[in-house]
C-alpha positions, -999 to 999 in steps of 0.1 A, spaced: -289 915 97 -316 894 98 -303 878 65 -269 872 80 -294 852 110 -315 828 87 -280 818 68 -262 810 100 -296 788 108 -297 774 79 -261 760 83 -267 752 116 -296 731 106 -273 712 79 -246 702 102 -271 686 132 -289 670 99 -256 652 83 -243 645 123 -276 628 130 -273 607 94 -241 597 101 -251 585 132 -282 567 120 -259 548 88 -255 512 98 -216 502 104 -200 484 77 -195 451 81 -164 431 62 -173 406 37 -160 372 49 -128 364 36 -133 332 13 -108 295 16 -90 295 -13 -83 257 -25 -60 242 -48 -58 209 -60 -48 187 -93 -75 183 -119 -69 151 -127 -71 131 -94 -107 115 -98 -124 110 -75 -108 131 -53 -107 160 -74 -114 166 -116 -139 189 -135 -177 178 -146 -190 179 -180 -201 217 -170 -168 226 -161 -175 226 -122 -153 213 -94 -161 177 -83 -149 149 -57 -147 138 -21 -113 164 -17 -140 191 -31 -171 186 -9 -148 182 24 -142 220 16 -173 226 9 -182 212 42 -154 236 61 -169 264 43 -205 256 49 -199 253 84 -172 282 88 -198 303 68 -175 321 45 -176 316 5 -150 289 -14 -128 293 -45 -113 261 -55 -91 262 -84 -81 232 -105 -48 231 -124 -17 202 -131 -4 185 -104 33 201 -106 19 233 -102 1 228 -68 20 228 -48 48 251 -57 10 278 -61 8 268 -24 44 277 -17 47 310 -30 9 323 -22 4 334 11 -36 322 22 -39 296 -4 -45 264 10 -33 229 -7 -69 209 -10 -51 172 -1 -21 153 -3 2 132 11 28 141 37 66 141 38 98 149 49 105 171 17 77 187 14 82 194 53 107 216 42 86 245 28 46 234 39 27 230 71 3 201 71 -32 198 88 -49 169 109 -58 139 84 -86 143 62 -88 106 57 -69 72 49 -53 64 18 -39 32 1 -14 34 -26 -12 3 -44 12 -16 -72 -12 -22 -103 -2 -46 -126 -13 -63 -164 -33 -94 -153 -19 -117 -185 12 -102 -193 24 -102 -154 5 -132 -144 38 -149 -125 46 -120 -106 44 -123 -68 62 -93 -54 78 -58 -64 111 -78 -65 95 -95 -97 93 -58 -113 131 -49 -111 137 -54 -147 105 -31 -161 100 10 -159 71 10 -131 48 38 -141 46 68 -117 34 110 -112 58 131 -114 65 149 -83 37 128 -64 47 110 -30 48 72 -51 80 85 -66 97 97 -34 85 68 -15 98 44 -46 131 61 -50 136 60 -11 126 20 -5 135 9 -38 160 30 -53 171 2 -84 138 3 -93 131 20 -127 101 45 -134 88 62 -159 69 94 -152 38 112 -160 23 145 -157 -13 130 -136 -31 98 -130 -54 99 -160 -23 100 -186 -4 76 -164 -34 48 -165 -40 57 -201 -5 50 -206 -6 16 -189 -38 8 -210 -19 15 -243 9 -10 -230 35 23 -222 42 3 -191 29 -29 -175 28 -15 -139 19 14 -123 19 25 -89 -14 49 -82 -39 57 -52 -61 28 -53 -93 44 -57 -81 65 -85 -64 37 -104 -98 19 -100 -116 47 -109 -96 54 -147 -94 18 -152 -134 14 -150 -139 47 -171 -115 37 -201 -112 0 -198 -124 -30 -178 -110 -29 -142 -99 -68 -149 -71 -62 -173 -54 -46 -141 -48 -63 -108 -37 -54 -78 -2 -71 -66 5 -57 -33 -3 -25 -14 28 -9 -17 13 18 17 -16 34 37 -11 70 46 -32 100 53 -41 125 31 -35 164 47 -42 195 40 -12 222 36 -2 258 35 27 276 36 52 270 62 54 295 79 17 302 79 7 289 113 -30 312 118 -43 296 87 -33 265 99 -48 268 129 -83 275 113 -78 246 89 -74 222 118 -105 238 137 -124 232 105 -112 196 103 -120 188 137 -157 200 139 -164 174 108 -182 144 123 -169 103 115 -209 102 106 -204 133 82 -168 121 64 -182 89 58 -211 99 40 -189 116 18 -165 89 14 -193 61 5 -208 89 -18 -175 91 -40 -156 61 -35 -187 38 -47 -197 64 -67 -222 47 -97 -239 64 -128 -273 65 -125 -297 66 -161 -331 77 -159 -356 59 -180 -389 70 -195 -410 52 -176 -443 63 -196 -425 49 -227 -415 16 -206 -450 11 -192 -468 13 -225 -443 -16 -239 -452 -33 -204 -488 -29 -211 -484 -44 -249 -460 -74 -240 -486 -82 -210 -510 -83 -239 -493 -101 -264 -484 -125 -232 -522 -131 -223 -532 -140 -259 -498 -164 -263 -512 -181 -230 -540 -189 -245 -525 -206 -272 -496 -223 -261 -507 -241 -226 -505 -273 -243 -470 -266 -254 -458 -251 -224 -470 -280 -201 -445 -303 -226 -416 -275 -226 -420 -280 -186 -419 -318 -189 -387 -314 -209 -375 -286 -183 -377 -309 -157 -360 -338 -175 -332 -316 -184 -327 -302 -148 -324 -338 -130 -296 -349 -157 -276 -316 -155 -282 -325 -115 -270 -358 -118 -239 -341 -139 -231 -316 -114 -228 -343 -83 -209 -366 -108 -184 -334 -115 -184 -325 -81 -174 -359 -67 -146 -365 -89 -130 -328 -92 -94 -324 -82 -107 -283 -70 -126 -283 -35 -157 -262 -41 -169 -245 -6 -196 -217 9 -195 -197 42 -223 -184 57 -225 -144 74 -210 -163 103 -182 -174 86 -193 -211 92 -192 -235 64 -223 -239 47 -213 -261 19 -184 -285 8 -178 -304 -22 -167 -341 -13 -133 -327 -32 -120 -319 3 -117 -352 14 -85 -357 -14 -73 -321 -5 -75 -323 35 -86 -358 44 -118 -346 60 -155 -357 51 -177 -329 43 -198 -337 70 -169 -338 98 -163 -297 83 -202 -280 81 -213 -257 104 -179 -257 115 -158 -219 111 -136 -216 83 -106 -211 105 -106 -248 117 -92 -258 84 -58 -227 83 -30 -243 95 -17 -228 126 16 -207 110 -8 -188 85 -42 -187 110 -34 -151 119 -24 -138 87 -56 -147 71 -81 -137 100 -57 -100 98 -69 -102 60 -104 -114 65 -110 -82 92 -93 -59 67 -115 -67 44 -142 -61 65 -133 -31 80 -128 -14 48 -162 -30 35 -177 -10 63 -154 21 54 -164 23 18 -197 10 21 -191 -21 0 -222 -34 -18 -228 -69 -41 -196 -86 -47 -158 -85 -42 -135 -111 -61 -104 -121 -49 -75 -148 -55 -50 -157 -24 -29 -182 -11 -35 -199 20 -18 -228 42 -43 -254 52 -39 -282 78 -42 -316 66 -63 -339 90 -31 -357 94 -14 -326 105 4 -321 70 0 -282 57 -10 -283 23 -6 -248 3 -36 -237 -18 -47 -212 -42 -80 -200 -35 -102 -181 -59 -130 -161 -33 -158 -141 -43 -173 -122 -10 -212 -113 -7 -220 -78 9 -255 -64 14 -272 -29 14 -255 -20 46 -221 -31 38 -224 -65 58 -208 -92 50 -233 -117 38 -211 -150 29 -189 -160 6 -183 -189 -22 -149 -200 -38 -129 -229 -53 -90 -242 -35 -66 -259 -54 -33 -274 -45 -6 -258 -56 23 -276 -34 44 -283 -63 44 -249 -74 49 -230 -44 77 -257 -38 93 -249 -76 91 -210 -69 105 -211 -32 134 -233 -52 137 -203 -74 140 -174 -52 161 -196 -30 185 -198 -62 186 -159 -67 189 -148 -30 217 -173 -23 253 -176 -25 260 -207 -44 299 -208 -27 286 -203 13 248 -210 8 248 -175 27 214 -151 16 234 -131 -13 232 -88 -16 197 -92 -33 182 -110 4 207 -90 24 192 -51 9 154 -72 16 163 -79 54 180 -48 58 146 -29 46 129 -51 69 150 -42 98 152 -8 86 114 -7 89 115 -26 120 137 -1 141 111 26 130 80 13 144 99 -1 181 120 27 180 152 4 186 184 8 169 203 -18 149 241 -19 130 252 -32 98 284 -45 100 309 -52 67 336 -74 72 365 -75 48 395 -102 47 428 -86 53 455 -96 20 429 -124 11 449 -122 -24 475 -138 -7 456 -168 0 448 -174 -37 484 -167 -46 503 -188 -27 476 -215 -14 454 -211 -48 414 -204 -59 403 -238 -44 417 -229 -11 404 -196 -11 373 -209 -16 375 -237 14 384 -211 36 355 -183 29 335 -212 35 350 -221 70 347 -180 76 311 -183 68 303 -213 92 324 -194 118 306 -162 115 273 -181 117 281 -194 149 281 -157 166 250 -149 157 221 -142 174 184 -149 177 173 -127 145 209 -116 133 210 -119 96 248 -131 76 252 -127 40 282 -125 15 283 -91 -1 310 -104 -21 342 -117 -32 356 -117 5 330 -94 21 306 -108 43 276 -80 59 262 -83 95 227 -67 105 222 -67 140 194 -56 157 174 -48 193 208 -26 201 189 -5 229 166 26 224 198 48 239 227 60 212 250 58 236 237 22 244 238 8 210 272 21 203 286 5 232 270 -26 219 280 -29 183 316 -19 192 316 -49 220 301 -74 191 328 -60 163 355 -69 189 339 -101 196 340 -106 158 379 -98 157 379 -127 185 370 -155 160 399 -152 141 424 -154 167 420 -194 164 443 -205 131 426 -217 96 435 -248 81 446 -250 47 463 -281 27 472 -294 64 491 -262 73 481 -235 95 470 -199 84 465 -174 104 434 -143 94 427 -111 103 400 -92 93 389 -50 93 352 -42 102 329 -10 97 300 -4 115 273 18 106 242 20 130 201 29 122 172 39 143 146 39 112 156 76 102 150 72 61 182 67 51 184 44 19 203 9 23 230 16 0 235 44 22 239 25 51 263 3 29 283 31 20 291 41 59 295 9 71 318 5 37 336 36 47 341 28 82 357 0 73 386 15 53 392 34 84 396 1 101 423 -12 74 440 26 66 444 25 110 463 -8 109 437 -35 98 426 -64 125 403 -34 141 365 -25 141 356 13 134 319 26 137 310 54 117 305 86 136 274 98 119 245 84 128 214 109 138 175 96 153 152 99 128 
């Protein structure tokens, strides 16, 4: 029995011991679940691999940042830029690192607040595209592009003629344009600068024009909205002071060597020596070298004001507060003033008053990104400016600028040379002129009709205003030419022309599509659908109204009808040649319903 007792005890005494462990044990507490990152390898230097191997660029140590102050680990994986996204896409938790947004990829991501501003800009060969001006000059050339990357949907959107050529990332694709694959290439401009300066020299590239400026997101799955959330929490509890240190550490990013300075000071300490012992030699002979010295600097003196006095280039200097510091007496034959009359005074005293705001808009851009990117030393720079005359005559110049910055990123002055170049801008404005018009009506032709249709296009997204395009088609012009001949057909699309012209209004824009189609964009139709339909259907009928009155032709009377389609646009993406193709189709409604009527196409949805 008592056996039987000191067993039941002894279990007894196990069960209180393993109930008082267990509840002793410390809970368990969850590891933090890490960010997972993915982003394209080859985006420098937003985003590429080390010499190690390791993850590097601004894109990188914003994340680094969020997890730092989110305390949970990161994994950031690297890979090709086509498979980023569709990774992000089909992985639930993985998170896209950066990149751009749009209504596409809308369709299966969910984008974060902006990480920060990007410009996307047109680079182009410096000698072999010297004459170029614009991205109309590029029509005829493949314009190098990534594959899959916003450049290409943007391009294909706003300039759907435009060819391209495509390439897996933006290392290949500037290695590409280095080789002479292509002589333009559209890329981010920090990463085009940044391959350009690691395989060639940045000045066998310029840029022609900043093709956008958008910001760069973070994404995740669509339908993913908690991680979203916390991506955007993360976002906003980085300071301005904290993302610019990042930016100015990557964007101006510079390779620093360390020297042996032992090595260095012992060759200090042996040319010092030499040096003393050479003194003592040569103080006779450096006292003539001096004499010589000092010759030679008054007759390269007397040179330089001799050059300067007679040099068709005016040579100038500003001063921090933009206030002329210096003028070569080369102004007075380029603007009719005397140096004198111009220092001290600001810079802006000279712009004629039609391009004064443009270049001040440029001058604070330039300063605002200076600040942004922490611009040090120098930035070079060639632009055209319109310049007042003294007389009041504007006189267009060329001017070749290099801009001073110090430590800080203030701007610290600047120096350049201006040139006239009235005879050339007047030569090339004869040009375009001579491909954008119609040589029969002197009407803008369908290459400057799809260049103000962008522009309205782009106009009715940012005031929110709608506008129409209206085609206009002769009805049985072919029986003109038949029976009053080609000449006559002629005369009288020219008399259509001048009659249409006067019906337009205060920034209307006319041009001949073709043959005997002329194409209407009409804008500032009301904010309203309903409105602006009203209103283009009211301005189509009083376009039927102008052809009530009789044409003249070989002193007999000919009467004209006409069929119009009308497509209207509120800045909602859609491509110009769509916009054609409604306004086209609406108006073979007009002539299958009878001709002398206007139709208005019955699609037409807000962007």
């Amino acid at each position: 029995m008592s056996g039987l007792l000191k067993a039941a005890a002894s279990g007894l005494l196990l069960v209180l011991s393993a109930t008082l462990s267990a509840q002793e044990a410390p809970p368990q507490v969850p590891a933090p679940v890490p960010l997972q990152v993915v982003q394209d390898h080859r985006l420098a230097p937003f985003a590429f691999r080390d010499q190690q191997g390791n993850a590097q660029g601004l894109i990188i140590d914003i994340w680094r940042l969020i997890a730092a102050k989110q305390q949970v680990p990161l994994q950031v994986e690297l890979m090709d830029w086509p498979d980023t996204i569709s990774r992000v896409q089909n992985t639930p938790g993985l998170i896209h690192g950066g990149l751009l947004l749009s209504p596409e990829r809308r369709k299966t991501l969910a984008f974060s607040a902006p990480l920060f501003e990007l410009r996307t800009a047109i680079f182009i060969h410096t000698k072999k595209l010297a004459g170029a001006i614009d991205i109309g000059d590029l029509q005829a050339m493949p314009l190098g592009v990534v594959a899959g990357a916003y450049e290409q949907e943007y391009l294909l959107s706003h300039y759907e003629t435009q060819p391209l050529k495509l390439y897996q990332n933006s290392e290949l694709l500037v290695q590409a344009a280095i080789a002479g694959e292509v002589d333009a290439f559209v890329a981010d401009y920090p990463v085009g600068m940044y391959y350009l300066d690691r395989y060639t020299t940045p000045d066998k590239f310029r840029v022609l024009t900043v093709l956008y400026r958008r910001s760069l997101h973070a994404a995740v799955a669509r339908d993913n909205t908690a991680l979203l959330a916390k991506i955007n929490t993360a976002i906003g509890a980085i300071s301005a002071e904290e993302m610019t240190a990042l930016q100015q550490k990557w964007v101006n990013h510079k390779e620093v060597r360390v020297f042996n300075w032992s090595a260095l000071l012992l060759v200090a300490l042996v040319l010092i020596a030499l040096t003393a012992a050479g003194l003592l030699l040569q103080t006779r002979s450096l006292n003539r070298k001096v004499s010589r010295q000092r010759a030679q600097l008054r007759e390269h003196e007397q040179q330089m004001a001799l050059l300067t006095d007679n040099m068709t280039d005016w040579v100038w200097k500003i001063d921090a507060r933009n206030r002329y510091s210096y003028l070569s007496p080369s102004v007075h034959k380029l603007l009719g003033y005397q140096p004198q009359e111009l220092l001290g005074q600001p810079m802006e005293v000279v712009l004629h008053a039609s391009e004064r705001e443009r270049a001040l808009a440029e001058f604070q851009h330039v300063m605002r990104n200076a600040k942004r990117y922490g611009t040090t030393g120098v930035r070079d720079s060639v632009a055209r400016y319109g310049l007042q005359h003294k007389n009041g005559e504007l006189v267009w110049t060329e001017a070749a600028v290099r801009m001073f910055f110090n430590a800080e990123g203030e701007f610290a002055g600047a120096q350049g040379s201006s040139r006239d170049i009235r005879e050339r801008k007047e030569a090339e404005d004869i040009i375009r002129q001579s491909v954008s018009t119609d040589a029969l009506t002197r009407l803008p032709n369908r290459r400057q009709l799809n260049e103000q249709l962008q522009k309205a296009m782009a106009a009715c997204g940012r005031h929110h205003q709608y506008a129409a395009l209206v085609f206009i088609d002769i009805d049985n012009f072919r029986y003109i030419n038949d029976n009053y001949g080609h000449d006559q057909g002629d005369l009288l699309l020219q008399e259509i022309a001048q009659r249409l012209l006067t019906h337009l209004r205060p920034g209307d824009s006319l041009a001949r599509f073709g043959g005997d189609e002329f194409v209407l964009v009409v804008e500032q139709l009301g904010q309203d659908a309903g409105t602006a339909e009203r209103l283009a259907q009211e301005f189509g009928e009083q376009l039927l109204a102008l052809f009530t009155r009789d044409f003249v032709l070989i002193n007999q009377r000919c009467k004209v009808s006409t069929s119009i389609g009308i497509a209207l646009f509120n800045g909602d993406e859609r491509s110009a040649s769509t916009l054609l193709k409604f306004a086209d189709s609406a108006m073979n409604q007009a002539k299958a319903a009878g001709r002398n009527r206007c139709v208005i196409h019955s699609t037409h949805t807000k962007g």
